[in-house]
C-alpha positions in Angstrom: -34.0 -46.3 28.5 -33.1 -49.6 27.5 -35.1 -51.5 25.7 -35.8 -55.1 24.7 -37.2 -56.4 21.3 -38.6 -60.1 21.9 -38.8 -59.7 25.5 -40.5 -62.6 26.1 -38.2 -65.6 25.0 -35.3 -67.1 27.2 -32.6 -64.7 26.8 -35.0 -61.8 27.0 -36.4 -62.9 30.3 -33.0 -63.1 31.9 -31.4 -59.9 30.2 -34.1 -58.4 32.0 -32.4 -58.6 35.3 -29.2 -58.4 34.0 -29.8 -54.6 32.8 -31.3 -53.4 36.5 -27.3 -53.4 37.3 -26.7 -50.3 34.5 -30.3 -48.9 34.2 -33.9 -48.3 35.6 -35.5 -47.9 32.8 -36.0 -50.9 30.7 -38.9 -51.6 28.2 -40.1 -54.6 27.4 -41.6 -55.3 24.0 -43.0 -58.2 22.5 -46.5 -59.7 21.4 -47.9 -60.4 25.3 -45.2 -58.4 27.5 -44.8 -59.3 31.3 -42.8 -57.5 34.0 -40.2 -58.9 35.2 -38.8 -56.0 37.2 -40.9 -54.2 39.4 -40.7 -50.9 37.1 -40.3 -52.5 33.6 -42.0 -50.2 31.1 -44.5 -53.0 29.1 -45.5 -52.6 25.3 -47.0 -54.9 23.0 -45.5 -55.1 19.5 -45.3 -57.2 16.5 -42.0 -56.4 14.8 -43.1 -57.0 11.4 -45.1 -54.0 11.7 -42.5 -51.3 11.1 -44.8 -48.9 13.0 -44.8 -51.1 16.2 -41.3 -51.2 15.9 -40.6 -47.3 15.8 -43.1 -47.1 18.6 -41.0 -49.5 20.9 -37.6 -47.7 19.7 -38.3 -44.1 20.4 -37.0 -42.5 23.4 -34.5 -45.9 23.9 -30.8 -45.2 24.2 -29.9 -49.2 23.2 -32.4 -51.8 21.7 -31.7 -55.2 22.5 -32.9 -57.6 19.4 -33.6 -61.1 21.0 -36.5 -62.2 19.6 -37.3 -65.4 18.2 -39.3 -66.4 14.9 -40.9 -69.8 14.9 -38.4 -72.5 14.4 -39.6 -73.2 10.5 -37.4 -72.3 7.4 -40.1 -70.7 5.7 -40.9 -68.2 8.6 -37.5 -67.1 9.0 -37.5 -66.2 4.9 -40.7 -64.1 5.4 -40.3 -62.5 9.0 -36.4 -62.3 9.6 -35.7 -59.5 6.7 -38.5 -57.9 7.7 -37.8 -57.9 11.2 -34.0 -56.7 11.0 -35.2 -54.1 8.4 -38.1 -52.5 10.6 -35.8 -52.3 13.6 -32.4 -50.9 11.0 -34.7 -48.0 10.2 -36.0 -47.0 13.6 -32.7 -47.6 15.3 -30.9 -45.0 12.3 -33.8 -42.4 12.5 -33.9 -42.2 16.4 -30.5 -42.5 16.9 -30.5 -45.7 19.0 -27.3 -48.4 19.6 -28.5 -51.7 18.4 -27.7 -55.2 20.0 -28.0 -58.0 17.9 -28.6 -61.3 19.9 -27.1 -63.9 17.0 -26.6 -67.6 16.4 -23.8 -69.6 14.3 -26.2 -70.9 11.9 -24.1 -68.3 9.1 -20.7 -70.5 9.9 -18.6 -72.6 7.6 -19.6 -76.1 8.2 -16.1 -77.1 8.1 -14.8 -74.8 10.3 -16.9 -75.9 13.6 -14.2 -77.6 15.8 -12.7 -74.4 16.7 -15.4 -71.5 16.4 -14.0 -67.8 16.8 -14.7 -64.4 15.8 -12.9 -64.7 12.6 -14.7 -68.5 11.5 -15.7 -68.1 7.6 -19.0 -67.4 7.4 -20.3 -69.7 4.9 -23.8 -70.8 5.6 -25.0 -74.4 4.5 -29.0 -74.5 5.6 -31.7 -72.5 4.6 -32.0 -70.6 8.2 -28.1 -69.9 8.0 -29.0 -68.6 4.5 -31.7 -66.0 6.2 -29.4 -65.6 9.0 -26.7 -64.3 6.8 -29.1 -61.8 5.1 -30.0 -60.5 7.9 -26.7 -60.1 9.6 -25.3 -58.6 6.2 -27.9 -56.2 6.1 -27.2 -55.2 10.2 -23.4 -54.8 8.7 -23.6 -52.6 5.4 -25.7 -49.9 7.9 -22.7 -50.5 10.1 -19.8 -50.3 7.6 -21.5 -46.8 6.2 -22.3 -45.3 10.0 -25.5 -44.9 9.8 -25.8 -47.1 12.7 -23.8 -48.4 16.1 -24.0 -51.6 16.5 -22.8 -54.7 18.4 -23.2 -58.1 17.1 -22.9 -60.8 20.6 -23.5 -64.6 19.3 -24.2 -67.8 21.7 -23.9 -71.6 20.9 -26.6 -74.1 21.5 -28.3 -73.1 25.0 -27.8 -74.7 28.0 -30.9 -73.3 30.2 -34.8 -73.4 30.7 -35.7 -73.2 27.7 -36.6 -75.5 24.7 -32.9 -77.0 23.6 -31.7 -80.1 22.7 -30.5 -80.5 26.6 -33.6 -80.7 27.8 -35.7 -81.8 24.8 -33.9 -85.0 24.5 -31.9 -85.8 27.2 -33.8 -84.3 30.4 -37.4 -85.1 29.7 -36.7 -88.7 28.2 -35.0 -89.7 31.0 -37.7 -88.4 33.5 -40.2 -90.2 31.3 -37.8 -93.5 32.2 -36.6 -93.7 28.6 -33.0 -93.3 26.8 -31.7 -89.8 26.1 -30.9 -88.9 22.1 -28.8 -87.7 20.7 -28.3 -86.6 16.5 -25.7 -88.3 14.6 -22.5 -88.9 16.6 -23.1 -89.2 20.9 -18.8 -88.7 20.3 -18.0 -85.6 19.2 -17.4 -82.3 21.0 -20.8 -79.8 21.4 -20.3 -76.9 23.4 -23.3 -74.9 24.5 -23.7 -71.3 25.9 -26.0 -71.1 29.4 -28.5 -69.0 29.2 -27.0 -67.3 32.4 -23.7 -66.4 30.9 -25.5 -65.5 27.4 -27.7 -62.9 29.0 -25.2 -61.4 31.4 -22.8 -61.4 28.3 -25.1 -59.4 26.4 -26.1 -56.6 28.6 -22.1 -56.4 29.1 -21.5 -55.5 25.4 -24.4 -53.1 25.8 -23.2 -51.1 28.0 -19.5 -50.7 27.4 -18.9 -48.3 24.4 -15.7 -49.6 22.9 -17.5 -52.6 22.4 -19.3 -51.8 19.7 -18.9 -52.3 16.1 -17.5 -55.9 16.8 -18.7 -59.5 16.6 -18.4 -61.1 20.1 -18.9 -64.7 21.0 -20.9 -64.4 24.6 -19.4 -66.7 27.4 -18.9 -69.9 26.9 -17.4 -73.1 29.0 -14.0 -73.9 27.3 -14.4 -77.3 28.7 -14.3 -80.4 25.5 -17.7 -82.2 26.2 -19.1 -84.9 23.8 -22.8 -85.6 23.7 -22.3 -88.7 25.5 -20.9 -87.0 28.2 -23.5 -84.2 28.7 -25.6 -87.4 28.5 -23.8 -89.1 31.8 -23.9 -85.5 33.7 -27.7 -85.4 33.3 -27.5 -89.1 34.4 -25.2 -88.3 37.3 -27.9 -85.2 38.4 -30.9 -87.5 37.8 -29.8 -90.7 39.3 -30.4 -92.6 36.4 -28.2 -94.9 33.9 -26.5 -93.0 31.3 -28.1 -94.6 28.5 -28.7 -93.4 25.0 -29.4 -93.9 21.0 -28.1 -91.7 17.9 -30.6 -90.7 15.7 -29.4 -90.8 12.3 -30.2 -88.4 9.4 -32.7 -90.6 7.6 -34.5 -90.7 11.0 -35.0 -87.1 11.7 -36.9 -86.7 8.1 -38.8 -89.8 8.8 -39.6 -88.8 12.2 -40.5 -85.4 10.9 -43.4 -86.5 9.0 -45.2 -86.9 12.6 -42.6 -84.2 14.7 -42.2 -80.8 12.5 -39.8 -79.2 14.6 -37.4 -82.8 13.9 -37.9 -82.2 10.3 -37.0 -78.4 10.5 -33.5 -80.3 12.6 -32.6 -82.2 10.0 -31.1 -79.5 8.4 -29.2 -78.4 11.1 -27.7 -81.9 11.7 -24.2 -81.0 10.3 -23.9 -79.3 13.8 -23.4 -82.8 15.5 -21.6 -85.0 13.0 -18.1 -83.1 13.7 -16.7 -81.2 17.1 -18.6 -78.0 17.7 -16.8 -76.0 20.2 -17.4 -72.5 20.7 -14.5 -70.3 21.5 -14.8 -67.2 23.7 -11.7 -66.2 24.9 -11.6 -62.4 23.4 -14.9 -62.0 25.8 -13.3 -63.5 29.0 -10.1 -62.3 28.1 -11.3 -58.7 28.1 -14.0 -58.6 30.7 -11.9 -61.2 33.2 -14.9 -63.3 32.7 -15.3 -67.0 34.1 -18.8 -68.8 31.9 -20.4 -71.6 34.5 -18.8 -74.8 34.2 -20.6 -77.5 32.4 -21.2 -79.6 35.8 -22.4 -76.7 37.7 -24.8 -75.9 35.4 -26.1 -79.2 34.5 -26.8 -79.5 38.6 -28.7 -76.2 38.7 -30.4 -76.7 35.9 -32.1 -80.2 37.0 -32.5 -78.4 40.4 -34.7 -75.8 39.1 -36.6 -78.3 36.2 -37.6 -80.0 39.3 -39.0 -77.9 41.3 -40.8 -76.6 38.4 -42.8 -80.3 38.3 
């Protein structure tokens, strides 16, 4: 049995399929569970509740954590611990691999132009702070082997789901308008597809010697800047590559009327220098090629479309 915490969001919908090529038994858990394999075992849970969790954890031979807390500072202080807590103790007492679906929100500011395994970890927002708690906490059960673990981070998404891709670039220019972008449209952004992420994922699950590492999941090695993700929208879309910055000051004004653009601001760092994400020790050891940027821009404006 293999079995999904937080099966509901982006990466758990596509991990789904991904782990019908190593098992038939998967179990999905979240608050309102759907199927998306014919034989997926469903379960509702909350994961705060620590007896929901050891419900959804017994009888699993690997838990998958994806699940994700409203985008708000001040739910990540109160749910994240509690979360990562609720699943550490279940995971130890049934004797369950973990795999924790992480971020880079816990990396060095100044080390973002050339992201790797070894980056410092040195978190400068509030949801890095929680972030780092809650990966330090997934590491000391690690470190005293109480627990086997795997640790598999993604960039920014590239996908169906809510990102800055689509937010701001896709749905302005189907609404005829300019695409934005935060702080500088000229510096390097890399972002992880959804595809690659979830494929990447149930990889490290299922291969033993994995474990017990920090892996960056596929990731195009291709230099884009924000104004270039911008034209290859534009290119898909038929429509002018044309843009504005927003600035800093902007996002908190703007967040007075948009919360989730005031819960942003913080994370604005992430666009004012090069941000590219460096997988090479996952390619390198699974002879692994992540979808090119252009290729997944085109399929990803295929299939928006035909959702409308």
């Amino acid at each position: 049995m293999q079995t999904i915490l937080g099966a509901g969001g982006a990466i758990g919908k596509k991990l789904a399929k991904e782990l019908t090529a190593y098992t038939k038994e998967i179990r999905l858990v979240s608050r309102n569970p759907k199927a998306i394999n014919p034989d997926d075992q469903l379960m509702k849970a909350d994961l705060t509740v620590a007896g929901d969790v050891d419900r959804a954890v017994a009888g699993s031979e690997i838990v998958y954590l994806t699940v994700g807390v409203e985008y708000s500072a001040k739910a990540w202080q109160q749910k994240w611990p509690l979360i990562m807590r609720n699943v550490l103790d279940s995971c130890i007492c049934h004797q369950v691999k973990l795999v924790f679906f992480d971020n880079v929100y816990t990396y060095d500011r100044n080390h973002l132009g050339n992201m790797t395994e070894e980056t410092p970890v040195r978190p400068s927002s509030k949801k890095g702070e929680v972030r780092n708690q809650v990966v330090n906490m997934l590491l000391d059960e690690m470190n005293s082997g109480r627990i086997t673990a795997v640790i598999a981070r993604a960039a920014d998404f590239i996908g169906p789901a809510n990102s800055v891709l689509i937010e701001m670039v896709y749905k302005n220019f189907t609404k005829g308008k300019k695409a934005n972008w935060f702080s500088q449209v000229d510096k390097v952004h890399s972002f992880t597809h959804t595809d690659d992420a979830a494929r990447g994922t149930a990889i490290l699950g299922n291969t033993p010697d994995a474990y017990g590492e920090v892996w960056h999941l596929p990731t195009s090695d291709e230099r884009i800047t924000g104004k270039e993700w911008i034209a290859l929208f534009a290119g898909e879309m038929n429509v002018a590559p044309k843009y504005s910055t927003l600035p800093d000051w902007m996002l908190a004004l703007l967040g007075l009327f948009v919360p989730v653009l005031k819960e942003l601001k913080e994370m604005a760092y992430q666009y004012d220098r090069d941000y590219f994400f460096d997988s090479s020790k996952f390619n390198r050891r699974f002879n692994y090629v992540p979808i090119r940027a252009e290729e997944g821009i085109r399929e990803l404006v295929k299939s928006l479309k035909a959702e409308n």
